[in-house]
N, C-alpha and C positions, 0 to 999 in steps of 0.2 A: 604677442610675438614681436619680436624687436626688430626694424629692419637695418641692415646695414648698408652702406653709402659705399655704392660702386660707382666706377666714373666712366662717362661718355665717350667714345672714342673723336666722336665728330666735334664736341663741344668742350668738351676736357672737365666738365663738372659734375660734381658729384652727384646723384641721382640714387635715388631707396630701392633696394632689393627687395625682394619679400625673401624673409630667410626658409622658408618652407622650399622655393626653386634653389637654392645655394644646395641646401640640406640633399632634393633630388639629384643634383647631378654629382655632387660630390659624392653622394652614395651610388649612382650608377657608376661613375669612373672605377670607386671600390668594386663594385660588382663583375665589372669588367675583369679587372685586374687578380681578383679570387679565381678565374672562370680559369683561367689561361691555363695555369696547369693543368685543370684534369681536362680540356682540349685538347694540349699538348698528349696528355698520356692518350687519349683516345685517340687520335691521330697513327700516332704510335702503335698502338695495338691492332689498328687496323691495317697497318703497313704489312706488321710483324703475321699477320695471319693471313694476309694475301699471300707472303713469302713462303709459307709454312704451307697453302695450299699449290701455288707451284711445285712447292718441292715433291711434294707426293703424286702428282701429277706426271711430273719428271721419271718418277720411279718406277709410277704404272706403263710408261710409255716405253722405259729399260726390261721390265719384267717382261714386256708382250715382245721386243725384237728379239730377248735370248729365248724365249719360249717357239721363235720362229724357226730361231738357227737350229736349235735343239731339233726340231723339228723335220728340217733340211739335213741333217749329218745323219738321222733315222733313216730318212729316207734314200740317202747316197749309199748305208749302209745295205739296206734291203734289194736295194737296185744290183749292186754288187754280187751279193750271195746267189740272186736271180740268175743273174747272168752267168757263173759257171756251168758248166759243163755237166753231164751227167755222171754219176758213179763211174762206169764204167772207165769212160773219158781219162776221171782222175786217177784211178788204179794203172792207166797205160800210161801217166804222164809218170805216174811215180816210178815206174817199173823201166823207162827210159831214161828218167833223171837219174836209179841211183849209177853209185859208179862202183866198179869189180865184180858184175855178172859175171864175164868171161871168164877171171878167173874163178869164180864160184862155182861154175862150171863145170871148168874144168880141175879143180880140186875134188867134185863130186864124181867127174868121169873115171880117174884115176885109182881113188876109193872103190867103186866098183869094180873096176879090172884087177884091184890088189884081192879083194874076196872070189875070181874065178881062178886063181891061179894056187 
């Protein structure tokens, strides 16, 4: 193995490598530098699936308030129908409300007097 002559910083002269340590680090920095992207992409995927899990979470949390209000407008519904009146009630509310009894009345009473005469 051949060494090559790297230099000293403190003394400025050249001094033997072993090229087997050149060989490891220059291949670890390679290593390094191969690595980055599928880091990057894993990084990334784990972002992307955090998000992805919010979001449905988000949805489930949407689906439960409208299943509430749903819920709420049943029940203001039922409360309502409750609260009326009885039958009766409503046949005398209708029978007040409409309009031209009188003279219904009185178009009946006169019909009658036209057939005694």
């Amino acid at each position: 193995m051949a060494d090559t002559p790297s230099t000293d910083s403190s003394a400025g002269a050249p001094t033997a490598v072993n090229s087997q340590i050149t060989d490891a680090v220059t291949q670890t920095n390679v290593k390094v530098l191969a690595e980055s992207p599928a880091m990057a992409m894993g990084a990334m995927f784990q972002a992307m699936s955090h998000s992805t899990g919010i979001l449905f979470e988000n949805a489930v949390s949407s689906q439960q308030q409208q299943n509430t209000l749903a819920q709420a407008a049943s029940n203001q519904g039922v409360i309502q129908l409750y609260s009326m009146g009885t039958m009766s009630d409503a046949a005398a509310t209708e029978k007040v409300s409409q309009a031209g009894i009188a003279d219904n009345l009185t178009s009946m009473l006169s019909v009658l007097k036209s057939f005694r005469s």
